[in-house]
mmJSON file of the N, C-alpha and C atoms, coordinates in Angstrom:
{"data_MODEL":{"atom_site":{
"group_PDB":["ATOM","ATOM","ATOM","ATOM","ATOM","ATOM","ATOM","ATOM","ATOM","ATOM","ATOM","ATOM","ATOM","ATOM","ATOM","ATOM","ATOM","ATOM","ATOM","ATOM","ATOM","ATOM","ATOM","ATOM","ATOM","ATOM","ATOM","ATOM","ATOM","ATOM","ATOM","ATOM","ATOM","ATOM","ATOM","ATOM","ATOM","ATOM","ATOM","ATOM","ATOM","ATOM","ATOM","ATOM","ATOM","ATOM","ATOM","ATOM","ATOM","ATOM","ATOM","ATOM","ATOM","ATOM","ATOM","ATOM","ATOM","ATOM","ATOM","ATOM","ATOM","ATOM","ATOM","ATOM","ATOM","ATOM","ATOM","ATOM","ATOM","ATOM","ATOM","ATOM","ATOM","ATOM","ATOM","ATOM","ATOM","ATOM","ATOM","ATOM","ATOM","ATOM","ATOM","ATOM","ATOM","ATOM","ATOM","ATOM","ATOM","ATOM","ATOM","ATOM","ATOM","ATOM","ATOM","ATOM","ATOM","ATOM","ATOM","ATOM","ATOM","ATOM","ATOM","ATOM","ATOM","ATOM","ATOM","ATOM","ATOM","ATOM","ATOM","ATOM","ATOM","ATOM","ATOM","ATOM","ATOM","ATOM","ATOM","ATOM","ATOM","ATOM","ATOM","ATOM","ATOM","ATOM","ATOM","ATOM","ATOM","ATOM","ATOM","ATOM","ATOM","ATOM","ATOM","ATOM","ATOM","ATOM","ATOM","ATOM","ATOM","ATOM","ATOM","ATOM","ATOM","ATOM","ATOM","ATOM","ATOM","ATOM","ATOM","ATOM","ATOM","ATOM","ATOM","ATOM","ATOM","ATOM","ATOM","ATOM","ATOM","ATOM","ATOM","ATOM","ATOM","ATOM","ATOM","ATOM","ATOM","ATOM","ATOM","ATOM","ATOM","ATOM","ATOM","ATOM","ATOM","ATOM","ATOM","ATOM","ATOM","ATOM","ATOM","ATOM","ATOM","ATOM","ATOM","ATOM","ATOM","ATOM","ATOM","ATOM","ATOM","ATOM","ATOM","ATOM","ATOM","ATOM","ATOM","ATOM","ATOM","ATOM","ATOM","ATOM","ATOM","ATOM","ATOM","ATOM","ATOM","ATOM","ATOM","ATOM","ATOM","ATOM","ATOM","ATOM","ATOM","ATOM","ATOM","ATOM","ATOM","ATOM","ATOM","ATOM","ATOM"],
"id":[1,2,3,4,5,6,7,8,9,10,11,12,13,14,15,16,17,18,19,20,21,22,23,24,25,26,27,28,29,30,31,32,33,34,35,36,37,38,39,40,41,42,43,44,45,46,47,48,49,50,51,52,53,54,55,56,57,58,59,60,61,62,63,64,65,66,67,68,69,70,71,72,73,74,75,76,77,78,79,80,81,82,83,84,85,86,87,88,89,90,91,92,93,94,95,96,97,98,99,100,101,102,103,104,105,106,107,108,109,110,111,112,113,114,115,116,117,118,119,120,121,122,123,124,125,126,127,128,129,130,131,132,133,134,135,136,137,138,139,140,141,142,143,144,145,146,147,148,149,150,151,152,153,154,155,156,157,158,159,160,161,162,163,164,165,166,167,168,169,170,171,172,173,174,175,176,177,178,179,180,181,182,183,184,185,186,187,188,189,190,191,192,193,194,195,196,197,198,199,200,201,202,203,204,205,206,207,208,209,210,211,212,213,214,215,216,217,218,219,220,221,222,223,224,225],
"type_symbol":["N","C","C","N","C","C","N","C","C","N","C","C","N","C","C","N","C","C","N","C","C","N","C","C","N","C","C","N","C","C","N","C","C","N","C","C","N","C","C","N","C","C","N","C","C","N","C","C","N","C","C","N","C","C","N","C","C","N","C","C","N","C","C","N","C","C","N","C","C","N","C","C","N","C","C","N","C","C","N","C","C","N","C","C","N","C","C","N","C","C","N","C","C","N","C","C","N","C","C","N","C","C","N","C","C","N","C","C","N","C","C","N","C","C","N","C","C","N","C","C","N","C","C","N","C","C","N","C","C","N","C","C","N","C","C","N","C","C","N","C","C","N","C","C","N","C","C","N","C","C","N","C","C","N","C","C","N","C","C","N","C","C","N","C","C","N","C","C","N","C","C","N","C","C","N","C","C","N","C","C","N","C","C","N","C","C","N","C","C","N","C","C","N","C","C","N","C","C","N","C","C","N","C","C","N","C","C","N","C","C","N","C","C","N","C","C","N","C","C","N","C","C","N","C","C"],
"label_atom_id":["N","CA","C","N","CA","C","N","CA","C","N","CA","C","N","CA","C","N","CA","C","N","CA","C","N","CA","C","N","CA","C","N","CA","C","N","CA","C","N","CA","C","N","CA","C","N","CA","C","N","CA","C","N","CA","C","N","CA","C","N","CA","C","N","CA","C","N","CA","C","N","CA","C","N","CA","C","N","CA","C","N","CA","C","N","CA","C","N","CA","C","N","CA","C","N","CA","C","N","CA","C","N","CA","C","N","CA","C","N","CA","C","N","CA","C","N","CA","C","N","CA","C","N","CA","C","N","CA","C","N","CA","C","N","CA","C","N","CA","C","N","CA","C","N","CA","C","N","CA","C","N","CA","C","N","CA","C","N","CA","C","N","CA","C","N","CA","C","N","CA","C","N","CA","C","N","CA","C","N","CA","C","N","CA","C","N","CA","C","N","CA","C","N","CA","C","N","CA","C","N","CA","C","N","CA","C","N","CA","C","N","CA","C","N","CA","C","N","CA","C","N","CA","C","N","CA","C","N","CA","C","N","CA","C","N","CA","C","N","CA","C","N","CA","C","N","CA","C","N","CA","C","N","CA","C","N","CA","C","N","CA","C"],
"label_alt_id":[null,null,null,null,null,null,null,null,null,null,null,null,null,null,null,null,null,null,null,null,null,null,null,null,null,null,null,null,null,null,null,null,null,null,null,null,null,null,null,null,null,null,null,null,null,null,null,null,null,null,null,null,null,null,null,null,null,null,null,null,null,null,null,null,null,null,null,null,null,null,null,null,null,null,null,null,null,null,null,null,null,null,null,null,null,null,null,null,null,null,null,null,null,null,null,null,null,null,null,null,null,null,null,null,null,null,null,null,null,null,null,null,null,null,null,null,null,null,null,null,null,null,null,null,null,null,null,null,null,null,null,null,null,null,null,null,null,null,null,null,null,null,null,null,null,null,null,null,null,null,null,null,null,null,null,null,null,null,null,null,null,null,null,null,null,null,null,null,null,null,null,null,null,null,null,null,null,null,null,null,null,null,null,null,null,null,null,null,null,null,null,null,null,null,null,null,null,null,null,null,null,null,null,null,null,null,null,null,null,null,null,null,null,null,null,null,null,null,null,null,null,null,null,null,null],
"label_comp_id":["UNK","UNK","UNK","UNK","UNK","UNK","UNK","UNK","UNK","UNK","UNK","UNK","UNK","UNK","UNK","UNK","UNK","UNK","UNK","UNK","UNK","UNK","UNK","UNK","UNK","UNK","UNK","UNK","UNK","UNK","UNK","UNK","UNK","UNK","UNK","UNK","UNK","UNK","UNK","UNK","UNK","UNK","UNK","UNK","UNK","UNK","UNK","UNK","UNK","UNK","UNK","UNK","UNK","UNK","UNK","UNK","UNK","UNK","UNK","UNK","UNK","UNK","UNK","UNK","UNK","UNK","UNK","UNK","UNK","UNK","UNK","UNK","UNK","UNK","UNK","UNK","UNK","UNK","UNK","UNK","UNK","UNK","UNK","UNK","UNK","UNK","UNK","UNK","UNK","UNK","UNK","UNK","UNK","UNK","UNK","UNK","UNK","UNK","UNK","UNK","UNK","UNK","UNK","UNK","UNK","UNK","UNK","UNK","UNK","UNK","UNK","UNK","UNK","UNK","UNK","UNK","UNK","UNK","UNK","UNK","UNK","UNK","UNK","UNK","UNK","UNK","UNK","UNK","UNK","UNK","UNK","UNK","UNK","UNK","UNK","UNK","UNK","UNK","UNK","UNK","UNK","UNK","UNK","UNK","UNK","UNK","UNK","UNK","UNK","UNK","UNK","UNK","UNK","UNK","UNK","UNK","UNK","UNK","UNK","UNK","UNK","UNK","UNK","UNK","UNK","UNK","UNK","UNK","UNK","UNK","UNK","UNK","UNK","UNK","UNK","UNK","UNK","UNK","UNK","UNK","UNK","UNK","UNK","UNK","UNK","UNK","UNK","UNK","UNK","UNK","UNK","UNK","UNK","UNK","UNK","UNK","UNK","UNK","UNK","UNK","UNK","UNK","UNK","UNK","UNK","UNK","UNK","UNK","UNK","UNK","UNK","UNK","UNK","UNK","UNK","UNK","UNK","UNK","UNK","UNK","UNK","UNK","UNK","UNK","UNK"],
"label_asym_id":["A","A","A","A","A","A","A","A","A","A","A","A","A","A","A","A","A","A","A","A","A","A","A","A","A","A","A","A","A","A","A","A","A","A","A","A","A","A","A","A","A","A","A","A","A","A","A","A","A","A","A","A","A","A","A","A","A","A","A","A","A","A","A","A","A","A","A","A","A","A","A","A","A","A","A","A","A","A","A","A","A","A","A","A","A","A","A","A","A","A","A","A","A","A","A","A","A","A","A","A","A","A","A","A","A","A","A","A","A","A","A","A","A","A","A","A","A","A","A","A","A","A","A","A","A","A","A","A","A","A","A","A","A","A","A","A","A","A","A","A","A","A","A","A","A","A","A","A","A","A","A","A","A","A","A","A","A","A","A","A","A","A","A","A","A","A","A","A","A","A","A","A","A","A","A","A","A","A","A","A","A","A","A","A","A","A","A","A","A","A","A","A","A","A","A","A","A","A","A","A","A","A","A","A","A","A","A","A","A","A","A","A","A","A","A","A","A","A","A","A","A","A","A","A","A"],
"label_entity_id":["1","1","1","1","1","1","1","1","1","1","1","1","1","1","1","1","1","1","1","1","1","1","1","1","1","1","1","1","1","1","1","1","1","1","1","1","1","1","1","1","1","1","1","1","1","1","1","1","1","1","1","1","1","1","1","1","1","1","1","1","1","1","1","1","1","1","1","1","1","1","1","1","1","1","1","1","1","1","1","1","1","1","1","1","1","1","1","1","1","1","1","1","1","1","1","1","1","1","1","1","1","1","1","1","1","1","1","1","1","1","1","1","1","1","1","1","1","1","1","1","1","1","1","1","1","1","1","1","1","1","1","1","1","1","1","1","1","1","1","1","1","1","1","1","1","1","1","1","1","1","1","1","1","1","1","1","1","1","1","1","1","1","1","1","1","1","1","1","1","1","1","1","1","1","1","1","1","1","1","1","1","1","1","1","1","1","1","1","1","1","1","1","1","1","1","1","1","1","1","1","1","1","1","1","1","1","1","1","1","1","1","1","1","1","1","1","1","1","1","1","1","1","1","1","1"],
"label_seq_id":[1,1,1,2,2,2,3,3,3,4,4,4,5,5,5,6,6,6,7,7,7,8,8,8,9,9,9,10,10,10,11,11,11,12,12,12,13,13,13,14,14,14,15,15,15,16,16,16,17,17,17,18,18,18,19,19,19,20,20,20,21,21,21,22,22,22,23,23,23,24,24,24,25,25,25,26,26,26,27,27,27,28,28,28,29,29,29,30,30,30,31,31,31,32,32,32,33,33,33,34,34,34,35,35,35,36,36,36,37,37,37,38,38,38,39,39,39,40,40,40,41,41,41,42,42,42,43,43,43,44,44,44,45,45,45,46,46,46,47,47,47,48,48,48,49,49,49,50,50,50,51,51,51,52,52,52,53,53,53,54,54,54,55,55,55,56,56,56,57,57,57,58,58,58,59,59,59,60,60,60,61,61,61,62,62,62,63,63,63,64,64,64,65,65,65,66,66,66,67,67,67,68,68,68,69,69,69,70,70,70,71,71,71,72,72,72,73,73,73,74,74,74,75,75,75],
"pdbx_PDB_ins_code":[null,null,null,null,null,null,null,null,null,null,null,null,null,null,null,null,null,null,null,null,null,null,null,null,null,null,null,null,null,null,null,null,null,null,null,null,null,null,null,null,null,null,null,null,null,null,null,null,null,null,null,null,null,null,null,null,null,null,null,null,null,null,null,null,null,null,null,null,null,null,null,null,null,null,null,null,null,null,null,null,null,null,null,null,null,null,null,null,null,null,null,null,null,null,null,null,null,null,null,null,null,null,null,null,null,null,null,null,null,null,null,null,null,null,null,null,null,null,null,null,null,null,null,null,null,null,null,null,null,null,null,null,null,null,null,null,null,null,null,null,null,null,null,null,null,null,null,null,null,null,null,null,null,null,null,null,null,null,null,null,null,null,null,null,null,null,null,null,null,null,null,null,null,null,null,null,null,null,null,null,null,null,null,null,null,null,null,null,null,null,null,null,null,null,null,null,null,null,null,null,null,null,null,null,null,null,null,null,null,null,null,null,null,null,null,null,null,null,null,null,null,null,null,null,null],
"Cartn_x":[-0.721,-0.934,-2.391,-2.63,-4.143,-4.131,-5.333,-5.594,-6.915,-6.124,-6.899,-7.099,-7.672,-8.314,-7.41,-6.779,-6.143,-7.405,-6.802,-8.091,-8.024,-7.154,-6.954,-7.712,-8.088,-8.609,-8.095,-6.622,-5.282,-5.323,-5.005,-5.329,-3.58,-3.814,-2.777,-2.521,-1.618,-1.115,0.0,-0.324,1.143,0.43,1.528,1.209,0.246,-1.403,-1.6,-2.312,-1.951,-2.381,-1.643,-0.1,0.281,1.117,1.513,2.312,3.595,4.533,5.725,5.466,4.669,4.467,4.763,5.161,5.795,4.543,4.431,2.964,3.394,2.845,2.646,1.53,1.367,0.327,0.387,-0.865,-1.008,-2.342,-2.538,-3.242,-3.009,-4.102,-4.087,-4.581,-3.941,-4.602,-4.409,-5.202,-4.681,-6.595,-6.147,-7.837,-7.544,-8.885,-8.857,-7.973,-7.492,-6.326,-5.116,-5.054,-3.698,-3.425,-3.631,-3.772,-2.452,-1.959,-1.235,-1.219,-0.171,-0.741,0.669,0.284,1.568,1.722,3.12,3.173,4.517,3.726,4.883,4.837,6.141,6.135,5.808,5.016,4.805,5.958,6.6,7.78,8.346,9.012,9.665,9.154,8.101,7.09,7.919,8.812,9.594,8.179,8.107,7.125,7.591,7.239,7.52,5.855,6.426,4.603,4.944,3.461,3.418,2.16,2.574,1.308,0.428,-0.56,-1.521,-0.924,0.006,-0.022,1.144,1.807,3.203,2.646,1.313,1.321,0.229,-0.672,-1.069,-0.063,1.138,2.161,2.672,3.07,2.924,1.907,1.212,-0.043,0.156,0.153,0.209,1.615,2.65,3.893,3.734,3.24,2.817,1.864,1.071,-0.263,0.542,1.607,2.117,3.104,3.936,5.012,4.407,3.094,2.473,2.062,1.003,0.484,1.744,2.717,3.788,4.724,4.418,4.627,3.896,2.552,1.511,0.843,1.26,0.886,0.244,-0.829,-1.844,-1.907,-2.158,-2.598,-3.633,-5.07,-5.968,-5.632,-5.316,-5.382,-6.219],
"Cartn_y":[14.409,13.113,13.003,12.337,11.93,10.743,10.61,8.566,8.899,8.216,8.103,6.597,6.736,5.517,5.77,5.031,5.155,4.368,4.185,3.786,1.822,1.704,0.292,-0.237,0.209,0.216,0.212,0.296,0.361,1.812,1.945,2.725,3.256,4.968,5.607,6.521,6.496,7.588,7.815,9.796,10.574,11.949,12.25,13.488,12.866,13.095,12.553,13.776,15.222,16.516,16.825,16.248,16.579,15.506,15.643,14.252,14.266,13.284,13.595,13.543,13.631,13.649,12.435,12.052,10.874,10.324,9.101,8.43,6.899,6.431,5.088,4.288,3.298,2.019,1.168,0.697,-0.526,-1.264,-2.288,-3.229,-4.608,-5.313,-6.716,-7.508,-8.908,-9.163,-10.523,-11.77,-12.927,-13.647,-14.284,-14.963,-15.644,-15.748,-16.613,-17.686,-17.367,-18.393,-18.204,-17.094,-17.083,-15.377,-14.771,-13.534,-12.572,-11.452,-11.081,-9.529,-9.111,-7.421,-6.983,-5.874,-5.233,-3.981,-2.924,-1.841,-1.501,-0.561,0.109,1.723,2.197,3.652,4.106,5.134,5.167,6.078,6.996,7.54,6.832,5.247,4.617,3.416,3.214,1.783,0.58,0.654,-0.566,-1.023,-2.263,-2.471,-4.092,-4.563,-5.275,-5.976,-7.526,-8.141,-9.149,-9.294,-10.378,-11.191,-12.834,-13.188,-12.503,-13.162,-12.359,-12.976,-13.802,-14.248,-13.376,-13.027,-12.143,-10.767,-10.265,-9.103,-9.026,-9.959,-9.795,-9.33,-10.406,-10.224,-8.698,-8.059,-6.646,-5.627,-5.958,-5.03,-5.462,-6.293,-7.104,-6.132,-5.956,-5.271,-3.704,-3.494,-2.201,-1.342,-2.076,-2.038,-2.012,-3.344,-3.342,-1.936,-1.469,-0.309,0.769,1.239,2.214,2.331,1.075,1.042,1.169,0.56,0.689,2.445,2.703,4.297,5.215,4.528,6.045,4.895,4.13,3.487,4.677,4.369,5.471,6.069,6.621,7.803,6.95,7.196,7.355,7.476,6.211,6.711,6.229],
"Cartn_z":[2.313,1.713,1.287,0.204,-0.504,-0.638,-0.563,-1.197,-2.77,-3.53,-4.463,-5.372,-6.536,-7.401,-8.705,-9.312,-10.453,-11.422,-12.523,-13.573,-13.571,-12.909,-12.882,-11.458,-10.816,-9.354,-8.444,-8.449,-7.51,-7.075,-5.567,-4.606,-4.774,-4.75,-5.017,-3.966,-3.378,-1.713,-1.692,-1.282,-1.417,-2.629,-3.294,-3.718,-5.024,-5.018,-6.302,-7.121,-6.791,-7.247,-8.553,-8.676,-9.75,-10.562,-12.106,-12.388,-11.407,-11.639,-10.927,-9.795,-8.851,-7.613,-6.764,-5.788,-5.112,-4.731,-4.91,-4.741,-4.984,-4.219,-3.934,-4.47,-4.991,-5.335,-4.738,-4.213,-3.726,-4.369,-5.249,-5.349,-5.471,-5.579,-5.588,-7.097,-7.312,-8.456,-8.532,-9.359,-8.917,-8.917,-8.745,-8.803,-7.227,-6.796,-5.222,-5.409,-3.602,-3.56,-4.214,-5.053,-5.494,-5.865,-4.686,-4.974,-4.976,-5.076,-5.075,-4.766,-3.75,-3.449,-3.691,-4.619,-5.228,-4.41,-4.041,-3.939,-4.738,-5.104,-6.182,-6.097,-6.363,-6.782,-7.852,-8.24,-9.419,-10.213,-9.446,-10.504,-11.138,-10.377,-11.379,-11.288,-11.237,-12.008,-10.969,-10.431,-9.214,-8.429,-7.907,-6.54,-6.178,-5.122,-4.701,-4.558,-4.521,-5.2,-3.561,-2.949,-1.842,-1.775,-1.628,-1.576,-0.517,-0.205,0.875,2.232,2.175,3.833,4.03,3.597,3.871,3.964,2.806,3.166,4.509,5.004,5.535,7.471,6.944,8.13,7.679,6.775,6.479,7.361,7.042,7.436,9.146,9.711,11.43,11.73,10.897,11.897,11.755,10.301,10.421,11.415,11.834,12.829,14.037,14.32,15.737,16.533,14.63,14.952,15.385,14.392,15.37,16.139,17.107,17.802,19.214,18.97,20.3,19.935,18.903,18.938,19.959,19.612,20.136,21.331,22.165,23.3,24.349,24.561,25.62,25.086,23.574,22.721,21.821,22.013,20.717,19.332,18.684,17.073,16.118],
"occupancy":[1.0,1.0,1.0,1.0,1.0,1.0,1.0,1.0,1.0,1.0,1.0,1.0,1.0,1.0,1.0,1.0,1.0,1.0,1.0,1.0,1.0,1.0,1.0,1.0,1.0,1.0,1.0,1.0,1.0,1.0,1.0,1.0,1.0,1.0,1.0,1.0,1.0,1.0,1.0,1.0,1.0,1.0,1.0,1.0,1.0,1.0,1.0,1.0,1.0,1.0,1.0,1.0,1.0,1.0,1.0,1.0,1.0,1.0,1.0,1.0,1.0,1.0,1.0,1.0,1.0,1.0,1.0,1.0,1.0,1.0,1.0,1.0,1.0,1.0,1.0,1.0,1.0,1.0,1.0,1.0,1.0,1.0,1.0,1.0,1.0,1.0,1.0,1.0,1.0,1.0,1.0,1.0,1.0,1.0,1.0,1.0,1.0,1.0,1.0,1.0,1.0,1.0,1.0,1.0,1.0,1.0,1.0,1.0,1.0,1.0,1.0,1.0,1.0,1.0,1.0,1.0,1.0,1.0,1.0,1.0,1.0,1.0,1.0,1.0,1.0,1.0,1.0,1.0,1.0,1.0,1.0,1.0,1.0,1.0,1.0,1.0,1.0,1.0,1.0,1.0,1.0,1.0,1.0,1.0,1.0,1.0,1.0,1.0,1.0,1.0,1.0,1.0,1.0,1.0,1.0,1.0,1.0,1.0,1.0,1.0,1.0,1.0,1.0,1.0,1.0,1.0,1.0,1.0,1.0,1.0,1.0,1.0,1.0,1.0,1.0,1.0,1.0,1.0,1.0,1.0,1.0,1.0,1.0,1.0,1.0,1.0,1.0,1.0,1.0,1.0,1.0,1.0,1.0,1.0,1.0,1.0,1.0,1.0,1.0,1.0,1.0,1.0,1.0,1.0,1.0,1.0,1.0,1.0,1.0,1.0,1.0,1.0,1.0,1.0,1.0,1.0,1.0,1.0,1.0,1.0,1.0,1.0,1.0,1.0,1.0],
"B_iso_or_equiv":[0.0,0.0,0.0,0.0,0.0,0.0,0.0,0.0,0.0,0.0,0.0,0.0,0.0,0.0,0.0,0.0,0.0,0.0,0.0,0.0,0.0,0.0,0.0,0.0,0.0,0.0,0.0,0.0,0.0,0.0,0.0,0.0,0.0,0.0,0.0,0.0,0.0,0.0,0.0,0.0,0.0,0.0,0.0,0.0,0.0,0.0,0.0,0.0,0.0,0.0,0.0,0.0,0.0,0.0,0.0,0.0,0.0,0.0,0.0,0.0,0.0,0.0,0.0,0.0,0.0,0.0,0.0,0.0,0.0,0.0,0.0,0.0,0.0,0.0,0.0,0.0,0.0,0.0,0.0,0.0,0.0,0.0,0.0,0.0,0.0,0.0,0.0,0.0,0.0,0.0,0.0,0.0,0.0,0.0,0.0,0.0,0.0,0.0,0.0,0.0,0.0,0.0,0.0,0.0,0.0,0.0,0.0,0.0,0.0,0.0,0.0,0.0,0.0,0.0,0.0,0.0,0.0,0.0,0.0,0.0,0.0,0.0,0.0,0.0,0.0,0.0,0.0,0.0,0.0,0.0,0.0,0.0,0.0,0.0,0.0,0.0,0.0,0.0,0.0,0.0,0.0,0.0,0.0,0.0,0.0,0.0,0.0,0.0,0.0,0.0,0.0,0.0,0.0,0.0,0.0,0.0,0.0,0.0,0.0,0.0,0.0,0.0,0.0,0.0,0.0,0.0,0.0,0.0,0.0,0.0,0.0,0.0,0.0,0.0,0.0,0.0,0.0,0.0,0.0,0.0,0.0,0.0,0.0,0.0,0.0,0.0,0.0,0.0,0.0,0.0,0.0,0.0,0.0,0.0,0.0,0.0,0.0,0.0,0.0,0.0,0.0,0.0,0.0,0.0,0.0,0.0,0.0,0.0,0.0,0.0,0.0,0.0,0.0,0.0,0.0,0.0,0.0,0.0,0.0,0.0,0.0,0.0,0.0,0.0,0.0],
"pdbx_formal_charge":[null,null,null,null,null,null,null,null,null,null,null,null,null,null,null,null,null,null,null,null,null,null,null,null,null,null,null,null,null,null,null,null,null,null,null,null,null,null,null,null,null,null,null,null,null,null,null,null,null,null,null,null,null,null,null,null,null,null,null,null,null,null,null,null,null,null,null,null,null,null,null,null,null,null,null,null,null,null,null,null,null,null,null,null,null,null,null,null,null,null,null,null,null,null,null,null,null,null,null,null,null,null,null,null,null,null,null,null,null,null,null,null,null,null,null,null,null,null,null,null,null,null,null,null,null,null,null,null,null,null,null,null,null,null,null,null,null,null,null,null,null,null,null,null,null,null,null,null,null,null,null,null,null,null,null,null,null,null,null,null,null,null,null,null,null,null,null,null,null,null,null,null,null,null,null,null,null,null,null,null,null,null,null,null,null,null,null,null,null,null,null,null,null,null,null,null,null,null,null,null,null,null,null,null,null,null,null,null,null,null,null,null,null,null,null,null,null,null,null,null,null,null,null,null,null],
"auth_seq_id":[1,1,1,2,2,2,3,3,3,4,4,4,5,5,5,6,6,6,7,7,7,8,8,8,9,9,9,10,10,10,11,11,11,12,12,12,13,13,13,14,14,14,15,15,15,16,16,16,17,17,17,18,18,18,19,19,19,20,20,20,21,21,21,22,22,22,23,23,23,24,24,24,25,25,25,26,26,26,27,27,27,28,28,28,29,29,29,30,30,30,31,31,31,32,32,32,33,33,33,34,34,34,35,35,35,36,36,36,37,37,37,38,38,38,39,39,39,40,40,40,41,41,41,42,42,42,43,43,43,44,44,44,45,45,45,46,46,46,47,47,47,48,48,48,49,49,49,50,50,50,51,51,51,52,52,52,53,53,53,54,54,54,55,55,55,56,56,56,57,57,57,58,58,58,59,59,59,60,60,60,61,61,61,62,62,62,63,63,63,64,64,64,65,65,65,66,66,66,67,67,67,68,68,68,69,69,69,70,70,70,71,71,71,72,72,72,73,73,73,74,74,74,75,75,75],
"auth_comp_id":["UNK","UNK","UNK","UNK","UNK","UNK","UNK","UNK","UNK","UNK","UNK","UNK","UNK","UNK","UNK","UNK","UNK","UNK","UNK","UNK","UNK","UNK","UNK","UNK","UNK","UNK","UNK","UNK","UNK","UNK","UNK","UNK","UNK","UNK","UNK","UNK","UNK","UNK","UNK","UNK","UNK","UNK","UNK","UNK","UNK","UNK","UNK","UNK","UNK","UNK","UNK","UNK","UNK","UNK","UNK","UNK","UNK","UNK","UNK","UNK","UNK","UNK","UNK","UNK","UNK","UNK","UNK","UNK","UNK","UNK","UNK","UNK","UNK","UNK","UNK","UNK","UNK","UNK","UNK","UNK","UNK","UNK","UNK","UNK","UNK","UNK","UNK","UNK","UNK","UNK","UNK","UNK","UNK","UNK","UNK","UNK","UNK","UNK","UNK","UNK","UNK","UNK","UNK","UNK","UNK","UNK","UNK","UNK","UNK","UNK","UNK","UNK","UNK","UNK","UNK","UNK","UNK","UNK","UNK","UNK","UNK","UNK","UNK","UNK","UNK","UNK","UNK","UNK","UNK","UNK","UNK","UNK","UNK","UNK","UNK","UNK","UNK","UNK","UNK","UNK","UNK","UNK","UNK","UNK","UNK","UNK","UNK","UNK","UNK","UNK","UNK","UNK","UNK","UNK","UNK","UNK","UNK","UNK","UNK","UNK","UNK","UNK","UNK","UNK","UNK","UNK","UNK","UNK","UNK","UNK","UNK","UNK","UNK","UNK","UNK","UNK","UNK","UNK","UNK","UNK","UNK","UNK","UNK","UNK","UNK","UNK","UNK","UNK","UNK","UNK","UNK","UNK","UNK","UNK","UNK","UNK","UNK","UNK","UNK","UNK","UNK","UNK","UNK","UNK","UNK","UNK","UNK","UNK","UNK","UNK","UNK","UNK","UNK","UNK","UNK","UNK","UNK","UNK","UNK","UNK","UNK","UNK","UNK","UNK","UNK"],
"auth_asym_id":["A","A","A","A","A","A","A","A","A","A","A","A","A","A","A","A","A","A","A","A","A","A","A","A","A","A","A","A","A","A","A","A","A","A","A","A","A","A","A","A","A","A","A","A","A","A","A","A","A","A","A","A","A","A","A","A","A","A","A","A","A","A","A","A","A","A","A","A","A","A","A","A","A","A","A","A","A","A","A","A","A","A","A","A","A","A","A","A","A","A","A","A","A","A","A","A","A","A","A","A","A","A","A","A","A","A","A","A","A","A","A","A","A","A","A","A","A","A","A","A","A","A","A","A","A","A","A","A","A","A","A","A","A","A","A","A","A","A","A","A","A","A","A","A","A","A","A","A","A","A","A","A","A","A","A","A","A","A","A","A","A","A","A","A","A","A","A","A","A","A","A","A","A","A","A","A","A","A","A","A","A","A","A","A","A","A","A","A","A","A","A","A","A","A","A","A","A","A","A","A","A","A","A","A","A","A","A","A","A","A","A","A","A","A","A","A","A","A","A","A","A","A","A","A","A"],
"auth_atom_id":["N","CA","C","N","CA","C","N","CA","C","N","CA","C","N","CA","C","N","CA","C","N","CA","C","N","CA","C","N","CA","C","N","CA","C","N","CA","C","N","CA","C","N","CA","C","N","CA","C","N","CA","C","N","CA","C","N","CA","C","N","CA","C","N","CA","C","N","CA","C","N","CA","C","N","CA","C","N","CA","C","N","CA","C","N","CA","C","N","CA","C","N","CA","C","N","CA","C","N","CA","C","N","CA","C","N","CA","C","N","CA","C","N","CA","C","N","CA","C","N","CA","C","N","CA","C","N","CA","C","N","CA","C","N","CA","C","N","CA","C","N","CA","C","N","CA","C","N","CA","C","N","CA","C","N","CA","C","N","CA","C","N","CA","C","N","CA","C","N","CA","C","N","CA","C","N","CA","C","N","CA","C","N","CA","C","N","CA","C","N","CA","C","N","CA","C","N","CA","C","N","CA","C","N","CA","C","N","CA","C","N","CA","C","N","CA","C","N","CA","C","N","CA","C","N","CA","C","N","CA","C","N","CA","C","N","CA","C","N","CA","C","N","CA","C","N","CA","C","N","CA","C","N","CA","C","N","CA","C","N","CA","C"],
"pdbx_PDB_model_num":[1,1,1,1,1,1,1,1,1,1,1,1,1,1,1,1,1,1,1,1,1,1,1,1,1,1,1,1,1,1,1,1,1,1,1,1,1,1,1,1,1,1,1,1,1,1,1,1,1,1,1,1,1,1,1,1,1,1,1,1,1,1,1,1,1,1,1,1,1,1,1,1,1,1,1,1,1,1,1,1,1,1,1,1,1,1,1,1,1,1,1,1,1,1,1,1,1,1,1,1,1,1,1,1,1,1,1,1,1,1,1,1,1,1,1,1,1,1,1,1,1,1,1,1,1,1,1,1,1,1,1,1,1,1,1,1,1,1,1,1,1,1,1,1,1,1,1,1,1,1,1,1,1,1,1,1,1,1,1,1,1,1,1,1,1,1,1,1,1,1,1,1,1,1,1,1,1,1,1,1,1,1,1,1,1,1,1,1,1,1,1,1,1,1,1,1,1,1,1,1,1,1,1,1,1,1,1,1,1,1,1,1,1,1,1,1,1,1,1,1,1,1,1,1,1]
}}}
């Protein structure tokens, strides 16, 4: 896996060495207060858009699943 910068400033993760490659986007866009964080695939341009309080609950269960994965393990 890589993390990279597309030309739009949206953060790109997964294969980003070649076209075609399975890769993910995630950015945000929206003026304060009304922001919006997209993730999308880029093979087929699909993503799903969240305000910031949903993705922020995103990011809180994602954080919680691993953290009760690797419980007494350093990550």
């Amino acid at each position: 896996m890589e993390i990279a910068k597309d030309d739009a400033g949206d953060m790109v993760i997964g294969d980003v060495s070649r076209l075609g490659g399975r890769a993910l986007t995630v950015g945000i866009t929206g003026i304060s207060g009304d922001e919006v964080l997209s993730i999308g695939w880029v093979e087929t341009g699909d993503s799903i858009k969240l305000n910031l309080e949903d993705a922020v609950t995103l990011r809180d269960e994602i954080d919680r699943i691993i953290k009760d994965r690797h419980t007494g393990e350093d990550i």
